[in-house]
N, C-alpha and C positions, 0 to 999 in steps of 0.2 A: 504494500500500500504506500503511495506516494502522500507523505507527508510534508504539506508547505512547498508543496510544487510551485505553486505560483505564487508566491511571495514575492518576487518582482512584478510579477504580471498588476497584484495589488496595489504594492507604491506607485506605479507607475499610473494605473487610473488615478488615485487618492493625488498627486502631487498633479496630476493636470487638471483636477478638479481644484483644487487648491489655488493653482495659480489663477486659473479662470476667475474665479470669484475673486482673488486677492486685487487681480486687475479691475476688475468693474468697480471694487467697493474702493481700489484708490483713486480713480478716475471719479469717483460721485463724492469721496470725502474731503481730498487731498490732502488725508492726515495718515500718519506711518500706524499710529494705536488702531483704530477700527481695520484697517487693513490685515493688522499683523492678527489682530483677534477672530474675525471673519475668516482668511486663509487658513490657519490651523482650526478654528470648530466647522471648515468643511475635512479637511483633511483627516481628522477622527473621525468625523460621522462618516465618510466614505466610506473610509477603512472598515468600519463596522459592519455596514451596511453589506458589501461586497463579501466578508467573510461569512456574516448571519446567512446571505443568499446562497454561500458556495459550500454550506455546512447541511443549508435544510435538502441538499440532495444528495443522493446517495448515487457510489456509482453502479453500473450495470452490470455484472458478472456473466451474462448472458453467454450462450456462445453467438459470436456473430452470424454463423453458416446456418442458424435453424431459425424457423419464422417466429414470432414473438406469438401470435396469436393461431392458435389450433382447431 
């Protein structure tokens, strides 16, 4: 079982999600606080968000060669 496979795969949404909002909200505040607090509380809630989704599925053991439904 691949544990933490995508652990890059992860920062790497969370930190473009992060800069995304960090961008808008310094463009709409043009102060360094709202910005810097805005980019990390998306970059946790990402982070969260994306492991909650990639935990509630399980993977498929199945064999691939036989039809799923009988």
């Amino acid at each position: 079982m691949k544990r933490f496979a995508n652990l890059r795969s992860y920062l790497t949404i969370s930190l473009i999600a992060a800069a995304f909002v960090g961008v808008i909200v310094a463009y709409g505040t043009r102060q360094f606080e709202p910005t810097v607090i805005g980019a990390l509380a998306t970059f946790i809630g990402s982070i969260v968000i994306v492991a909650t989704l990639d935990l509630s599925f399980k993977p498929d053991d199945q064999d691939p060669n036989r039809p799923k439904l009988r």
